[in-house]
Biopython code that builds the backbone (N, CA, C, O; Angstrom):
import numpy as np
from Bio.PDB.StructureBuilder import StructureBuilder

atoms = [
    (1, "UNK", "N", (24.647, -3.783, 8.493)),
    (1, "UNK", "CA", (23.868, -4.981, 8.484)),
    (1, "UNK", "C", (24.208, -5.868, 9.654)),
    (1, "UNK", "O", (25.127, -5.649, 10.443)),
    (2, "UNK", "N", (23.187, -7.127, 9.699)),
    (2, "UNK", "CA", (23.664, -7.936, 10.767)),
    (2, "UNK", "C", (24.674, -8.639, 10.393)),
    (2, "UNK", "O", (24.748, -8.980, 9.212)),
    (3, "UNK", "N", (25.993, -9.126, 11.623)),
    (3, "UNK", "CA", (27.011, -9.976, 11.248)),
    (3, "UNK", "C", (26.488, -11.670, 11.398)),
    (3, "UNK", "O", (26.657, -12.577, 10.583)),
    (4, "UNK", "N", (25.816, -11.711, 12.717)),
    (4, "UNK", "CA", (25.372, -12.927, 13.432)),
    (4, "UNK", "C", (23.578, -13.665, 13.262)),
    (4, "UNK", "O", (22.577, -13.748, 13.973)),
    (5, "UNK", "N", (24.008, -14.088, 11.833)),
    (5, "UNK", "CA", (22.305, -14.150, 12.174)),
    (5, "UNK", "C", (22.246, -15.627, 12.515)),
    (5, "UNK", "O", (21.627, -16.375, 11.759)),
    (6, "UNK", "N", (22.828, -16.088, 13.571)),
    (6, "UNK", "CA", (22.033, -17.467, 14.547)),
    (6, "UNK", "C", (21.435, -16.773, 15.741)),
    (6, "UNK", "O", (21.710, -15.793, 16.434)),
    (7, "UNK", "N", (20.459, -17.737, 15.686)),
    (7, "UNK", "CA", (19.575, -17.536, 17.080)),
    (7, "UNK", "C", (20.366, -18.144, 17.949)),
    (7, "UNK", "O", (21.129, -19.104, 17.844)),
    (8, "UNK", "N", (19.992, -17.254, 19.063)),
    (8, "UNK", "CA", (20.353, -17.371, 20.486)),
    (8, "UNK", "C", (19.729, -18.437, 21.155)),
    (8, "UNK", "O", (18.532, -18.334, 21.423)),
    (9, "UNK", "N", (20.404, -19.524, 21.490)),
    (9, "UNK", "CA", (19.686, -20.769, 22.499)),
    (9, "UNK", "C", (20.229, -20.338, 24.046)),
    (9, "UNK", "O", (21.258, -19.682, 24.206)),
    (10, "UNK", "N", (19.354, -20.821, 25.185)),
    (10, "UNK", "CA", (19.551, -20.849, 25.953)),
    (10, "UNK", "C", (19.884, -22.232, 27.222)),
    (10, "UNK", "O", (18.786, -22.782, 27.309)),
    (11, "UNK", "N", (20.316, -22.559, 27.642)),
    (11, "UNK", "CA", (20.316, -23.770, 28.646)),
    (11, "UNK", "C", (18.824, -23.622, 29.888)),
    (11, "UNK", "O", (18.839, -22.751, 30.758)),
    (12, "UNK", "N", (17.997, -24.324, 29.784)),
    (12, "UNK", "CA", (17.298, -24.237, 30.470)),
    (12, "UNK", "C", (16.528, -25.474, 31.264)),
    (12, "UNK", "O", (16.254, -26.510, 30.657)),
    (13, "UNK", "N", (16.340, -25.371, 32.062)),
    (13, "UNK", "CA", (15.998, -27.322, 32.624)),
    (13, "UNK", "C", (14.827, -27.767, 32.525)),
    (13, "UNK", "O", (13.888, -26.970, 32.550)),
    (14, "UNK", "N", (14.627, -29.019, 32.402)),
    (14, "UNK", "CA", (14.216, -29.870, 31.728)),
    (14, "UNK", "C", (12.863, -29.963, 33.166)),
    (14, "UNK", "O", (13.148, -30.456, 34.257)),
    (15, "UNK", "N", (11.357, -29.352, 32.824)),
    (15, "UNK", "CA", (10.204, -29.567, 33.955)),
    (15, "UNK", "C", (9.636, -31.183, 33.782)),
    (15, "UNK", "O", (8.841, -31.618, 34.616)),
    (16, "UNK", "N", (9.995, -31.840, 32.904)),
    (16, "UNK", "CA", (9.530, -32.910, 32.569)),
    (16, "UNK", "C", (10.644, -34.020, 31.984)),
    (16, "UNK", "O", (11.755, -33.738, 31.535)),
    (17, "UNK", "N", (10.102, -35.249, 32.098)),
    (17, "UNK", "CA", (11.115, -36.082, 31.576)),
    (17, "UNK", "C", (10.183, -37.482, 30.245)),
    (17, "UNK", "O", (8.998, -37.808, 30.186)),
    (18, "UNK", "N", (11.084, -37.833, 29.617)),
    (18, "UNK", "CA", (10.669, -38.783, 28.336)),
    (18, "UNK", "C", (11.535, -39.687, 27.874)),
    (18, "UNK", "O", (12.562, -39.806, 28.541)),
    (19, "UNK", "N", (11.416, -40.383, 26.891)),
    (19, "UNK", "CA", (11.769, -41.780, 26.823)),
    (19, "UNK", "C", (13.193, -41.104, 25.689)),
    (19, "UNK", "O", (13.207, -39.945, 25.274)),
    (20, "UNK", "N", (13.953, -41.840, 25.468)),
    (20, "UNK", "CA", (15.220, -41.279, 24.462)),
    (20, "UNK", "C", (14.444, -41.224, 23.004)),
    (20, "UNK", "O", (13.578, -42.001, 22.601)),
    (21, "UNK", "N", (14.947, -40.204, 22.406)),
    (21, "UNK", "CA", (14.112, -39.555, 21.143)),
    (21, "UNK", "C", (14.444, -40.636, 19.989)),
    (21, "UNK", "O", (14.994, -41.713, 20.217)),
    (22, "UNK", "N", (14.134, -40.303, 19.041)),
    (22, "UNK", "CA", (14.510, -41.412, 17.830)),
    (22, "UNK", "C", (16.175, -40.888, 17.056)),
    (22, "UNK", "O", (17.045, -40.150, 17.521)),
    (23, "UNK", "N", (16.135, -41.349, 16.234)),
    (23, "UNK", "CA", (17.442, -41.465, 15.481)),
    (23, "UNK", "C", (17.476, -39.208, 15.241)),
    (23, "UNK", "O", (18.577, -38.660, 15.193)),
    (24, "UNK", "N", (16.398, -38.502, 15.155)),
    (24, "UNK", "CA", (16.223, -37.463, 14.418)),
    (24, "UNK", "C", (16.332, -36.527, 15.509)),
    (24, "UNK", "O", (16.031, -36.923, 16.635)),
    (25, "UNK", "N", (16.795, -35.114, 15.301)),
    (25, "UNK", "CA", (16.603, -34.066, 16.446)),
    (25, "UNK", "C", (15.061, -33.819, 16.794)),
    (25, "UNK", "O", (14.074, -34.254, 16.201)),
    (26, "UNK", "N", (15.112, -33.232, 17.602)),
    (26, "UNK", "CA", (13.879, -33.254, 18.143)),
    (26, "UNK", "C", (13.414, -31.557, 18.856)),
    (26, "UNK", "O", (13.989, -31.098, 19.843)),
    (27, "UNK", "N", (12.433, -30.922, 18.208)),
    (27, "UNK", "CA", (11.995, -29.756, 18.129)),
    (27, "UNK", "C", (10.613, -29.923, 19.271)),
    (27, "UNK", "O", (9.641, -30.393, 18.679)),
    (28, "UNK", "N", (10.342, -29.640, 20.747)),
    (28, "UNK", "CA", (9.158, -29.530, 21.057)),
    (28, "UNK", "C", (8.934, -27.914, 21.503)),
    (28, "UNK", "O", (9.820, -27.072, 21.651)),
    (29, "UNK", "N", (7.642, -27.761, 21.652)),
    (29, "UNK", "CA", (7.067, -26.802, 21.596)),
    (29, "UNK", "C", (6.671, -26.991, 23.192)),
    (29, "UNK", "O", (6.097, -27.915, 23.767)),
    (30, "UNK", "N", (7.301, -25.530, 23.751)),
    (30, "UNK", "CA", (7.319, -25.324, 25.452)),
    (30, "UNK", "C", (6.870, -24.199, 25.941)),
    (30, "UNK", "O", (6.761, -23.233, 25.186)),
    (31, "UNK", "N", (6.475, -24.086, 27.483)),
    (31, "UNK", "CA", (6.429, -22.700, 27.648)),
    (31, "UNK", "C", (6.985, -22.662, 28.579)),
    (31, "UNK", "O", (6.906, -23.711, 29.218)),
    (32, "UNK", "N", (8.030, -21.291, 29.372)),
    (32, "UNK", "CA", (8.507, -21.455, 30.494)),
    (32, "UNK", "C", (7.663, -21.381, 31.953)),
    (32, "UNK", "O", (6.644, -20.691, 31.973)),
    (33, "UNK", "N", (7.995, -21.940, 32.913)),
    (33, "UNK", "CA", (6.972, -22.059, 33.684)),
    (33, "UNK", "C", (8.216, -21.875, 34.849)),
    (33, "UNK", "O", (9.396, -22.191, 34.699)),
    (34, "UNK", "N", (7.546, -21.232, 36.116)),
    (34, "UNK", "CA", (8.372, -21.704, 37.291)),
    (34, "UNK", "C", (8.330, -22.604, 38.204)),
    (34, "UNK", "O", (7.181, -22.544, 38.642)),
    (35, "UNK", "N", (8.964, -23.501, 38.821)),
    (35, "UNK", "CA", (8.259, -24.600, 39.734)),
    (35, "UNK", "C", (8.526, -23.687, 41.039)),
    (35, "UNK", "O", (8.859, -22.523, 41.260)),
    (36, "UNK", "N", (8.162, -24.989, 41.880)),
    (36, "UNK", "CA", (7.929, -24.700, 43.571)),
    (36, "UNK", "C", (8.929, -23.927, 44.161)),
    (36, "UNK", "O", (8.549, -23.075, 44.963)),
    (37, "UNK", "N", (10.153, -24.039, 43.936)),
    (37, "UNK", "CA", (11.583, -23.485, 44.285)),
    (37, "UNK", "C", (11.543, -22.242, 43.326)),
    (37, "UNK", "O", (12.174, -21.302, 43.808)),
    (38, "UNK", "N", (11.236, -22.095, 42.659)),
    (38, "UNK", "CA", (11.215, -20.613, 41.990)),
    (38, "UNK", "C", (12.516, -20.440, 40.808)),
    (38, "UNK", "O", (13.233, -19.503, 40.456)),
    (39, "UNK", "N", (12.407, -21.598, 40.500)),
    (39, "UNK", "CA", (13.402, -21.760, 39.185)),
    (39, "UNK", "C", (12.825, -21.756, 38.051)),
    (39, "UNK", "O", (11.740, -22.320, 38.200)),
    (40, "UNK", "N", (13.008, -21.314, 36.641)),
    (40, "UNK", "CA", (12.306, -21.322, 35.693)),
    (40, "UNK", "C", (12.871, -22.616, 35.202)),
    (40, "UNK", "O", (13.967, -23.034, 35.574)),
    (41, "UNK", "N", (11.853, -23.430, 34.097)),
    (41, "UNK", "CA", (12.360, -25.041, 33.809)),
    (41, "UNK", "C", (11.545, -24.770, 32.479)),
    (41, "UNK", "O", (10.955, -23.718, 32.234)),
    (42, "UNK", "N", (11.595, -25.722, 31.775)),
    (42, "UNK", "CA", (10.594, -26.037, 30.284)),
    (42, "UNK", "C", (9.628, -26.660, 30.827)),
    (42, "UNK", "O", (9.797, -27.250, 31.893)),
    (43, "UNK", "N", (8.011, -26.635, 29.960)),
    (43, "UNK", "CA", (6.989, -27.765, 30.234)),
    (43, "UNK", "C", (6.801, -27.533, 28.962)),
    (43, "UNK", "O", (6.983, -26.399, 28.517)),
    (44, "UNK", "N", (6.386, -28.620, 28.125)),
    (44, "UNK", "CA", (5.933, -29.371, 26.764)),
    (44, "UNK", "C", (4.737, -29.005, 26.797)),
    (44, "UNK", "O", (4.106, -28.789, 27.831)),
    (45, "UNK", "N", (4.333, -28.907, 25.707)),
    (45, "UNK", "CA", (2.854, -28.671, 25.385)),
    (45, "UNK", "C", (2.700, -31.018, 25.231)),
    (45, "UNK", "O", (3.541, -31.883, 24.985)),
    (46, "UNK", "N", (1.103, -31.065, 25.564)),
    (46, "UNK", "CA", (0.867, -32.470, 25.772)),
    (46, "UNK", "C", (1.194, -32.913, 24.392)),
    (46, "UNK", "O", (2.073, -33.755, 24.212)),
    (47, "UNK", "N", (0.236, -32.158, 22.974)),
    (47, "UNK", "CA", (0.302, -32.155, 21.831)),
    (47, "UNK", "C", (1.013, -31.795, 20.758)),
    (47, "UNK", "O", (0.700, -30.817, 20.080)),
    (48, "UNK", "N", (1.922, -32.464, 20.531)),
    (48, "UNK", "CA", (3.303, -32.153, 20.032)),
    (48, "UNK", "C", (2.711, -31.901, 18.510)),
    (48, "UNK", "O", (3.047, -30.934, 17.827)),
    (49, "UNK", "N", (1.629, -33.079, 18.016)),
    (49, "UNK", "CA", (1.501, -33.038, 16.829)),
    (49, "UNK", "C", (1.671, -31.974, 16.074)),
    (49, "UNK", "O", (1.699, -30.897, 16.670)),
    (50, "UNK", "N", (1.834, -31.971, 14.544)),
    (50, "UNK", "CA", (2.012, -30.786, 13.521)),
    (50, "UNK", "C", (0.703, -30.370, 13.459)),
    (50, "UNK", "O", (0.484, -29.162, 13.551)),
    (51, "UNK", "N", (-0.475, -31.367, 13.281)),
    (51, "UNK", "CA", (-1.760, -30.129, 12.961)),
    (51, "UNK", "C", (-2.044, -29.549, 13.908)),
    (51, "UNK", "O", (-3.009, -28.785, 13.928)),
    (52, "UNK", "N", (-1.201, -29.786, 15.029)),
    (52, "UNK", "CA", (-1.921, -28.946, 16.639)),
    (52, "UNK", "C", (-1.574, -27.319, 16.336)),
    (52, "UNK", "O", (-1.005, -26.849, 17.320)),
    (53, "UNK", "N", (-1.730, -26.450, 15.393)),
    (53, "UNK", "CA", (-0.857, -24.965, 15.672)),
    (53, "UNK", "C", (-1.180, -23.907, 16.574)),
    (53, "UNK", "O", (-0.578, -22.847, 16.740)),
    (54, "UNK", "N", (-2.664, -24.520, 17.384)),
    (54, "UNK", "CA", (-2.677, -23.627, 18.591)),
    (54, "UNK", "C", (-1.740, -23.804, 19.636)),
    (54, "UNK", "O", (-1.891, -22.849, 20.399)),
    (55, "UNK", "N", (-0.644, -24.723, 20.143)),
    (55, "UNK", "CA", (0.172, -24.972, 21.016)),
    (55, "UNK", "C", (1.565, -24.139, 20.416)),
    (55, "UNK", "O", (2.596, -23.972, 21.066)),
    (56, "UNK", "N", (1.310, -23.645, 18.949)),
    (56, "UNK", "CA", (2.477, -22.713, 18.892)),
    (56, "UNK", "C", (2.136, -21.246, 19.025)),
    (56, "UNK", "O", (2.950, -20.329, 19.136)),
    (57, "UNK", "N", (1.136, -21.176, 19.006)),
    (57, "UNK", "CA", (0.562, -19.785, 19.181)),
    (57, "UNK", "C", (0.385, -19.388, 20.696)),
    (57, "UNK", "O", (0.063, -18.205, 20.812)),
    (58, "UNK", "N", (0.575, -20.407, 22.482)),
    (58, "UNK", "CA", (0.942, -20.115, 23.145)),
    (58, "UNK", "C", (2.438, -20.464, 23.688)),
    (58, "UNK", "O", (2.977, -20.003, 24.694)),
    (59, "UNK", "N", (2.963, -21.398, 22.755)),
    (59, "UNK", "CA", (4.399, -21.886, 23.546)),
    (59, "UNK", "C", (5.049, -20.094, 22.991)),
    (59, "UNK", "O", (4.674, -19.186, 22.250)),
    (60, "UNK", "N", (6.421, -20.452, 24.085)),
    (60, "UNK", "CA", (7.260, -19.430, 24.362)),
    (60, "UNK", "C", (8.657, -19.607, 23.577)),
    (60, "UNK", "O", (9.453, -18.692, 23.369)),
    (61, "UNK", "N", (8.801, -20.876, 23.200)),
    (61, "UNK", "CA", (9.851, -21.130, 22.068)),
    (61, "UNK", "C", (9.812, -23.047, 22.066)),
    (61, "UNK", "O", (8.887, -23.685, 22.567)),
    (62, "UNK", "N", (11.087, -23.708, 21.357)),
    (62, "UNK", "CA", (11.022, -24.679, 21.060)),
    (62, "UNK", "C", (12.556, -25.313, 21.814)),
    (62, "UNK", "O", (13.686, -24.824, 21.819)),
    (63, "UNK", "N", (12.052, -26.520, 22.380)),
    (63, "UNK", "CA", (13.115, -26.774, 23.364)),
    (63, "UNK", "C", (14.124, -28.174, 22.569)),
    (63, "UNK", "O", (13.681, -29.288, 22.291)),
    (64, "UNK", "N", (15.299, -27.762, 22.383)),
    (64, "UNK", "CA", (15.767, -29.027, 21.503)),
    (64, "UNK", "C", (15.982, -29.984, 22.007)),
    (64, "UNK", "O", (16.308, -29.830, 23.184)),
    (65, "UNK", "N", (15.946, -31.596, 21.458)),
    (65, "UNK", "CA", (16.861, -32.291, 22.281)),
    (65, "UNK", "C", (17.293, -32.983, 21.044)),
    (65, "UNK", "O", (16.698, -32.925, 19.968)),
    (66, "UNK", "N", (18.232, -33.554, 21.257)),
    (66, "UNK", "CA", (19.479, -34.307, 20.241)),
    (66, "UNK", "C", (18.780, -35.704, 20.232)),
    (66, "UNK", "O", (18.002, -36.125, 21.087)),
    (67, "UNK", "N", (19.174, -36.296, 19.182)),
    (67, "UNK", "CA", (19.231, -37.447, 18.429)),
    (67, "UNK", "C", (19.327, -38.623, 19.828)),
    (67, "UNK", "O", (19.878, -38.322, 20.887)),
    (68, "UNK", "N", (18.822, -39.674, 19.622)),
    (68, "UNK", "CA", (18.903, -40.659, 20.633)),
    (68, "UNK", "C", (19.033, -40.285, 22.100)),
    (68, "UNK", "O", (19.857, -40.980, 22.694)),
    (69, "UNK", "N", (18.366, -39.272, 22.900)),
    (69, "UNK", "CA", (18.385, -38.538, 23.843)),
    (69, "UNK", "C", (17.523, -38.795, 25.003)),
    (69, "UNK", "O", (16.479, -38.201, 24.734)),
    (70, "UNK", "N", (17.384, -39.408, 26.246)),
    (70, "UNK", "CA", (16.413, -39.698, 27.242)),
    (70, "UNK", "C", (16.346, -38.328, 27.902)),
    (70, "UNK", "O", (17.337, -37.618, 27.729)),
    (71, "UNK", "N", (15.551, -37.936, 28.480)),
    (71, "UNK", "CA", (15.772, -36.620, 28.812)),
    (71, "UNK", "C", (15.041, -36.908, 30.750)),
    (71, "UNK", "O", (14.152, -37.688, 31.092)),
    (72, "UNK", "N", (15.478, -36.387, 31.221)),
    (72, "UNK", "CA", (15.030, -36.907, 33.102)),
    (72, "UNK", "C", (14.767, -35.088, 33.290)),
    (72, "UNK", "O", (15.315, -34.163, 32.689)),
    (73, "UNK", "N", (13.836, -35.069, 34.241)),
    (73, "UNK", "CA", (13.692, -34.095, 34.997)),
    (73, "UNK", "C", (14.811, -33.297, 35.385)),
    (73, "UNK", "O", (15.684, -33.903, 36.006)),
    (74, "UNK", "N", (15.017, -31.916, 35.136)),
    (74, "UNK", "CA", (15.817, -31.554, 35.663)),
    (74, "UNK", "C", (17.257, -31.343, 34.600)),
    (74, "UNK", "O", (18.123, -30.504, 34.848)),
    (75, "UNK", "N", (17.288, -32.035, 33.705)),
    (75, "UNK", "CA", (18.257, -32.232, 32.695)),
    (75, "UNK", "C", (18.171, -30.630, 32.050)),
    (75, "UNK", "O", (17.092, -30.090, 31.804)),
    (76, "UNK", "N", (19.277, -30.088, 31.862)),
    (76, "UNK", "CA", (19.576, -28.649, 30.851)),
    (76, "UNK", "C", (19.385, -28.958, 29.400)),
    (76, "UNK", "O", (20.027, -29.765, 28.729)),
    (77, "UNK", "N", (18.572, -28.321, 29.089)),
    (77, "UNK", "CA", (18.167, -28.359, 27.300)),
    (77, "UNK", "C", (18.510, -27.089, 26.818)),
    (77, "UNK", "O", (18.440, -26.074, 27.510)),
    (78, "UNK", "N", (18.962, -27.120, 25.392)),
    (78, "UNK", "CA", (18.810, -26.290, 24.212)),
    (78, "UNK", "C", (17.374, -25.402, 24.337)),
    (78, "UNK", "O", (16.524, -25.844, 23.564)),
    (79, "UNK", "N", (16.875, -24.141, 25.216)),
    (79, "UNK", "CA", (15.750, -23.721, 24.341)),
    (79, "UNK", "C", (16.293, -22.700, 23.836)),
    (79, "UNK", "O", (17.189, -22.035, 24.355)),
    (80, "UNK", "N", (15.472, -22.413, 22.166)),
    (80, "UNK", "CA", (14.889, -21.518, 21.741)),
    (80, "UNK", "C", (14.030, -20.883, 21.369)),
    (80, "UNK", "O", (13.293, -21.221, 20.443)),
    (81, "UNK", "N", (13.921, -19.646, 22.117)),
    (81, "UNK", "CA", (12.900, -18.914, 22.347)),
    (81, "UNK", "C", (12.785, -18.240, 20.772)),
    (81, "UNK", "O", (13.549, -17.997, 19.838)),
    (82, "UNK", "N", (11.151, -18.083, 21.133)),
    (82, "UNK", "CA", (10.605, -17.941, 19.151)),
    (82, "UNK", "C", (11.055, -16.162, 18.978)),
    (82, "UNK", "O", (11.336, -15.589, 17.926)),
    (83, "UNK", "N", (11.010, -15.614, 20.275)),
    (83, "UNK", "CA", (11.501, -14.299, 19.950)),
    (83, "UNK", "C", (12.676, -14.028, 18.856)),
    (83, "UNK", "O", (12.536, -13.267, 17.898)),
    (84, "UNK", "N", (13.930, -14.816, 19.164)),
    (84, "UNK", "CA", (15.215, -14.964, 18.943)),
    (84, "UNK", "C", (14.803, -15.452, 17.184)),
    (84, "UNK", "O", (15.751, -15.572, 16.408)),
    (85, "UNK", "N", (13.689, -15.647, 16.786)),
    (85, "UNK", "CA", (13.704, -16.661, 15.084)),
    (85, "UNK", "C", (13.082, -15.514, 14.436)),
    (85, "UNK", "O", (13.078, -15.397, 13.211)),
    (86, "UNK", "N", (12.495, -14.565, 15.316)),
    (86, "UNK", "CA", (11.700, -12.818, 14.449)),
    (86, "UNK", "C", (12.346, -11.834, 14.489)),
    (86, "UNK", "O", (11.976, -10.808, 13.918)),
    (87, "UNK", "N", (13.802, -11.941, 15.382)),
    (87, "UNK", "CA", (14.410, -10.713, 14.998)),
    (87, "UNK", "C", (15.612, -11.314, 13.561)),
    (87, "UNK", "O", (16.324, -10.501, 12.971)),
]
sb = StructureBuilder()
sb.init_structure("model")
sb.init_model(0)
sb.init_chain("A")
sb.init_seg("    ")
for serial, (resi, resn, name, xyz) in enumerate(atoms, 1):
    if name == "N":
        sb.init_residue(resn, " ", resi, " ")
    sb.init_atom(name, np.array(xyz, "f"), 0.0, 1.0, " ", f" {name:<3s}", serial, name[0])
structure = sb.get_structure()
């Protein structure tokens, strides 16, 4: 059987930046993208909302950020990729 069943997060940087999150963790829905330099980074879907579920049916996983958190361009985030939540 499996020993390890946590998903695998990755450090990945931040294509966008936002205001510090509320008191609660914070789950958005991303896809990886590469910028100009040829680095892979996160981009947010615009529509975070819950009834949106077509933005989970193309994001590539969910990028965390912690509790009271400003997040700037460029900043390393928590993603996890949705692959890592089906095995």
């Amino acid at each position: 059987g499996c020993s390890n069943l946590t998903p695998l997060s990755l450090p990945v940087a931040a294509g966008f930046s936002r205001p510090a999150s509320g008191s609660r963790q914070e789950y958005l829905r991303v896809c990886l993208r590469q910028n100009g330099a040829g680095r892979v980074e996160l981009q947010p879907y615009v529509n975070q909302s819950s009834g949106v579920a077509a933005s989970l049916s193309g994001a590539d996983g969910l990028a965390i950020i912690p509790p009271q958190t400003p997040v700037a361009e460029g900043d390393m985030l928590s993603f996890l990729p949705f692959s890592e939540l089906l095995n």
